[in-house]
LUMMIBA-88154 format. One line per 10 residues: number of its first residue (from 1); their letters; for each residue x, y, z of N, C-alpha, C, O. Coordinates in Angstrom, 1 decimal, padded with zeros to 4 digits. Each point is the difference from the previous one (the first is absolute). Layout:
BEGIN
NUM = a = X,Y,Z,X,Y,Z,X,Y,Z,X,Y,Z  ...
This chain:
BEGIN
1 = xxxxxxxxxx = -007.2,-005.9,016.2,000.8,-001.1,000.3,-000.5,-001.3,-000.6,-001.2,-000.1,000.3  001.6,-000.8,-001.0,000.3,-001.0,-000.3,-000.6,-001.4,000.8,000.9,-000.4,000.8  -001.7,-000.2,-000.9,-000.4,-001.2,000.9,001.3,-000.5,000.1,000.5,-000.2,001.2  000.3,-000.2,-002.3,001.6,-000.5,000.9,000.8,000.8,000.9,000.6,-000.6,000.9  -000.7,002.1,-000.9,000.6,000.4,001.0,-001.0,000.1,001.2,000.7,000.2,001.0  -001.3,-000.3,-000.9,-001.2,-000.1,000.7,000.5,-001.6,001.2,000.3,-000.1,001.2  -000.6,-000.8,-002.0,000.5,-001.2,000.4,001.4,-000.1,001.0,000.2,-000.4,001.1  001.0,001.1,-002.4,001.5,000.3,001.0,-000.6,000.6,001.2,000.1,-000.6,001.1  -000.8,001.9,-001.1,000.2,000.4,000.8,-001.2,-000.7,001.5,000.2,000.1,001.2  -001.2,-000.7,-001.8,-000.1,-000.6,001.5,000.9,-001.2,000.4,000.2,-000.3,001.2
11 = xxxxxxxxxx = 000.4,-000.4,-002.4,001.0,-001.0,001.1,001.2,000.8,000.6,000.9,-000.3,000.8  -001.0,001.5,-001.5,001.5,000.6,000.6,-000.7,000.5,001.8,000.7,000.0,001.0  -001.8,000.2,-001.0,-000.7,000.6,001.2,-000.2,-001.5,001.3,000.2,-000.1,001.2  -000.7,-000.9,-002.3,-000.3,-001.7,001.0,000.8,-000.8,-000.9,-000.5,-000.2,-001.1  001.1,-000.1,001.3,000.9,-001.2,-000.9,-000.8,-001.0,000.4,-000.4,-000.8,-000.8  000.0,000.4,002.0,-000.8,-001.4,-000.1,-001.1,000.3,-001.2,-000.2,-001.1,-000.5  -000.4,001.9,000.0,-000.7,-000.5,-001.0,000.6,-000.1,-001.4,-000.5,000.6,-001.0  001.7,-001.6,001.1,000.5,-000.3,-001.1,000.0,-001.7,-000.2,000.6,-000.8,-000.7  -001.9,000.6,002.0,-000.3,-001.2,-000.2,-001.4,-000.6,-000.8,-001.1,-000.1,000.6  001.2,-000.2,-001.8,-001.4,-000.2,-001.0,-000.4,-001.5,000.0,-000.8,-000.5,-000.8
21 = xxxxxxxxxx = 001.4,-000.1,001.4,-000.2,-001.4,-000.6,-001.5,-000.1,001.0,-000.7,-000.9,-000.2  000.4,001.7,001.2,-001.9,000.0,000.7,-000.6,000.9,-000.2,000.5,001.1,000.2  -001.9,-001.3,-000.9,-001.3,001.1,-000.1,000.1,000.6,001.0,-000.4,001.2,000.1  000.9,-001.6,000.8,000.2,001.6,001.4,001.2,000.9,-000.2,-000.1,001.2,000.1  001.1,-002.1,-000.6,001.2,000.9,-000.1,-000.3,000.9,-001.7,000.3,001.2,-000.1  -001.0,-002.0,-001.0,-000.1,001.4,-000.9,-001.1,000.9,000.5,000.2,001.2,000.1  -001.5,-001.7,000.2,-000.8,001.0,000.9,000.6,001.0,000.8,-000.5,001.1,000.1  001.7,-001.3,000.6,000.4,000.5,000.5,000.9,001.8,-000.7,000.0,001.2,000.4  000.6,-001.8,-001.4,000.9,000.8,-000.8,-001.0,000.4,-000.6,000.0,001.3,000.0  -001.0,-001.7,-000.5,-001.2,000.9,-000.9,-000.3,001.1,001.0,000.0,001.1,-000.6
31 = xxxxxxxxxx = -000.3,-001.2,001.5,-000.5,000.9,000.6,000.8,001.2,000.9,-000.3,001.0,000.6  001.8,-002.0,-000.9,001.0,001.5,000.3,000.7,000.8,-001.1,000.6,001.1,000.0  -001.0,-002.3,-001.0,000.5,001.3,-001.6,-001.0,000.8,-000.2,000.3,001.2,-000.2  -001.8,-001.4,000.2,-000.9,000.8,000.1,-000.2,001.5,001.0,-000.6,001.1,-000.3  001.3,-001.4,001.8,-000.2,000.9,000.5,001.2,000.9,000.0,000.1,001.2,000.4  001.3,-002.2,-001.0,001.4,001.4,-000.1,-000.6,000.6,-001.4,000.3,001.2,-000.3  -001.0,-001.6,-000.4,-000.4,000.2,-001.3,-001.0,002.3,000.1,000.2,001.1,-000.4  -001.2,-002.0,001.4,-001.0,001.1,000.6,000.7,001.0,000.6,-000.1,001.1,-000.5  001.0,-001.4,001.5,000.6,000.7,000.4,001.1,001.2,-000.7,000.0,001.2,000.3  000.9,-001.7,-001.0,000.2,000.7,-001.1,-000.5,000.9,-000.4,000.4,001.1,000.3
41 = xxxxxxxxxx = -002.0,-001.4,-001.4,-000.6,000.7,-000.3,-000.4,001.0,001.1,-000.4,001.0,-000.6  000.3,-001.0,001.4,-000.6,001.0,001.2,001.2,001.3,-000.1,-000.2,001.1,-000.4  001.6,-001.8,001.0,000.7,000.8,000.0,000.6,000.7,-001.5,000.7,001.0,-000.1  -001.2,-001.7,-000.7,000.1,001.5,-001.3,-001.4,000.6,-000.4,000.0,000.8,-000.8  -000.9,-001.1,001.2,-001.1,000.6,000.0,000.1,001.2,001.3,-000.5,001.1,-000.2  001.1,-001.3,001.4,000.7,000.8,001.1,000.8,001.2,-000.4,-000.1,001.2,000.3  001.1,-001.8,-001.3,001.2,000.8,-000.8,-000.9,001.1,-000.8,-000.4,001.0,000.5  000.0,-001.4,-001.7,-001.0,000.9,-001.1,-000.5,000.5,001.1,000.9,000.7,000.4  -002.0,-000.7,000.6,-000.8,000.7,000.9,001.0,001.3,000.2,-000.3,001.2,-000.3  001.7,-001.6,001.0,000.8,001.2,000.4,000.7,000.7,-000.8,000.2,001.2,000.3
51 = xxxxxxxxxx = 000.3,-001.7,-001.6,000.3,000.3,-000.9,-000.9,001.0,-000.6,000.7,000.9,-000.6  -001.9,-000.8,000.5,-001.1,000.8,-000.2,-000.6,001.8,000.9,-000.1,001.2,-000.2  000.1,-002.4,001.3,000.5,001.2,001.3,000.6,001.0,000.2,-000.4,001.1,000.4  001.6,-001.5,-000.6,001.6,000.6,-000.4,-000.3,000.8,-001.3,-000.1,001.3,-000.1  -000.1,-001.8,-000.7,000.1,001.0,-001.4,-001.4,001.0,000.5,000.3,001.2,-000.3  -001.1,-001.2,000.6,-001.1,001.0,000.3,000.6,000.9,001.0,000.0,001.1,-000.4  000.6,-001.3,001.4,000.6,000.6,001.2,001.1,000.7,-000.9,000.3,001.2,000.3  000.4,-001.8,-001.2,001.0,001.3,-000.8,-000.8,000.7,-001.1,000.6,001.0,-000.4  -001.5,-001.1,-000.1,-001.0,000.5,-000.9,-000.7,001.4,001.0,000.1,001.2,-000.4  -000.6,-001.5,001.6,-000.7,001.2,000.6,001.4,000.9,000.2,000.2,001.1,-000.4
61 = xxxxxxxxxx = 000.6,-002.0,001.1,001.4,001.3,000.5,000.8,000.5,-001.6,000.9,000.7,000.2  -001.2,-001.0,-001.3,000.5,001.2,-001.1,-001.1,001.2,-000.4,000.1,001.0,-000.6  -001.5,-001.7,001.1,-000.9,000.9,000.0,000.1,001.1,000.8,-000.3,001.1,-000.3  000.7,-001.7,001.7,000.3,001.0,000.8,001.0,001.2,000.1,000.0,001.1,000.4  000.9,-002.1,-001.1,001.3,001.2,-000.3,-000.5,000.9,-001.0,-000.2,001.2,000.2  -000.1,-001.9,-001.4,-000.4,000.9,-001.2,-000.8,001.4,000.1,000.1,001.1,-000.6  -001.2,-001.6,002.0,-000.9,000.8,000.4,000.9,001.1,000.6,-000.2,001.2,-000.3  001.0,-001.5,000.9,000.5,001.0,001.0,001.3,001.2,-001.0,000.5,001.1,000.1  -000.3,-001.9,-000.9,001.3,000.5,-000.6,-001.1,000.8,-000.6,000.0,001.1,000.5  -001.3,-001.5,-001.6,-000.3,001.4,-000.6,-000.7,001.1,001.3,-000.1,001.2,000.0
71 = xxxxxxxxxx = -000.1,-001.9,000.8,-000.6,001.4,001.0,001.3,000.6,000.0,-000.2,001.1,-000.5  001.6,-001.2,000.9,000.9,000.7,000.2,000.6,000.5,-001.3,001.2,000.4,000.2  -001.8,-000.3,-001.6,000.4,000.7,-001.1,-000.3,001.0,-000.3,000.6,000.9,-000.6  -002.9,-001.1,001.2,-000.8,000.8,-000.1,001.1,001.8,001.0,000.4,001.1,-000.1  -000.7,-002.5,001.4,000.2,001.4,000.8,001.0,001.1,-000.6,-000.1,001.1,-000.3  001.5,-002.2,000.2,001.3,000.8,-000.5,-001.1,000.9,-001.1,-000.1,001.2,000.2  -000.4,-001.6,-001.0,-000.1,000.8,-001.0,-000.7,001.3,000.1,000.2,001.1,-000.7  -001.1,-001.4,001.7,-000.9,001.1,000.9,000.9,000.9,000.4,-000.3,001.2,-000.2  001.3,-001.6,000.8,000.9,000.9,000.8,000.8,000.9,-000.7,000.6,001.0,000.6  -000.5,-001.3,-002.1,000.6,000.9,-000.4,-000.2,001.0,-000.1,001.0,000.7,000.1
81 = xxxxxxxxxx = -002.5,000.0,-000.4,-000.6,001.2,-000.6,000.2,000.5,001.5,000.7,001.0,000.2  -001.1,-001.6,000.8,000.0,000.8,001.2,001.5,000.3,000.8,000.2,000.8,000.9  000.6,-001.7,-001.5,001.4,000.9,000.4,000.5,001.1,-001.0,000.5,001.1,000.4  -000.7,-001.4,-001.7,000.2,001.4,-000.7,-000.6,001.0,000.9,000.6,000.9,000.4  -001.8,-001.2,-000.2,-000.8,001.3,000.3,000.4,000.1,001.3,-000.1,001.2,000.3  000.7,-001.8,000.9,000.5,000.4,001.1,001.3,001.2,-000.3,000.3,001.0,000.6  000.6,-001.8,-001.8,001.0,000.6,-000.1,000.2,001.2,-000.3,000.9,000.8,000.3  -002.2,-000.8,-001.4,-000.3,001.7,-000.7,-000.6,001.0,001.0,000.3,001.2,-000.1  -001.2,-001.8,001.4,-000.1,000.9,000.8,000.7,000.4,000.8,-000.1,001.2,000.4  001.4,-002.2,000.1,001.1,000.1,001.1,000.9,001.4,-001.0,000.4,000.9,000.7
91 = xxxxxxxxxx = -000.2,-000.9,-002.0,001.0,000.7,-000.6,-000.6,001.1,000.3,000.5,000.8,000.8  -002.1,-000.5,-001.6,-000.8,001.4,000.6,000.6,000.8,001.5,000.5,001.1,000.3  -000.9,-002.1,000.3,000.5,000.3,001.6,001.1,000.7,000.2,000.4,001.1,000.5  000.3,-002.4,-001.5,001.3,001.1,000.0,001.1,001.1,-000.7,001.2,000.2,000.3  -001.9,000.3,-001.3,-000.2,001.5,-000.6,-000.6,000.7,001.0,000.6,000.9,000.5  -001.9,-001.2,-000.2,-000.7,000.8,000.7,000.7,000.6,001.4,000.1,001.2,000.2  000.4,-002.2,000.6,001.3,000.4,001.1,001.2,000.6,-000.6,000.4,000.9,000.6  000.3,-001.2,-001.7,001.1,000.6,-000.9,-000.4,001.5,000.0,000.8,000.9,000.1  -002.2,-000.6,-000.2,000.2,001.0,-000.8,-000.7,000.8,001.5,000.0,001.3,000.0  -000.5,-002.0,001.2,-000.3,000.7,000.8,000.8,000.6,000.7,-000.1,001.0,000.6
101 = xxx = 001.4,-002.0,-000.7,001.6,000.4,000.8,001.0,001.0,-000.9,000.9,000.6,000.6  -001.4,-000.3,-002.2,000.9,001.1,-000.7,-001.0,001.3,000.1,000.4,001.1,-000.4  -001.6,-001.2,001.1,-000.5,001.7,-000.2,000.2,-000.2,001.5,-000.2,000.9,000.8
């Protein structure tokens, strides 16, 4: 921010310090453009802080999905050899009953 907006905005905050013609009255505005000044800075130094925050907190949660999605590719992938092989034994079974029920 700008010392002139700075300025606007503390007379927009005290309009009596739109009185300069006494060392009290610019003392006065000096020391409230200085502190809408600080203030400011605080609150985007506040912003970036959460802004930071924020992007770390979505940074761990794609890790976490990412994490989770390959465990559930491994598994599916795991799963396959062992449902073939469920399926090849389930068929056995059932020859083996087929053919227990034709003799």
């Amino acid at each position: 921010m700008s010392r002139q907006e700075a300025v606007a905005e503390a007379l927009r905050r005290d309009p009596s310090l739109g009185d300069t013609n006494s060392p009290d009255g610019l003392r006065r505005l000096a020391e409230s453009v200085a502190q809408v000044q600080e203030e400011l800075e605080l609150k985007v130094h506040v912003e970036k802080i959460r802004a930071a925050e924020k992007a770390q907190t979505a940074r761990e949660e794609k890790e976490r999905q990412d994490a989770l999605l390959a465990a559930n590719v491994k598994a599916f992938q795991e799963a396959g050899p062992a449902r073939r092989e469920a399926a090849r034994v389930a068929a056995e079974q059932e020859a083996r009953a087929a053919r227990a029920v034709a003799e």
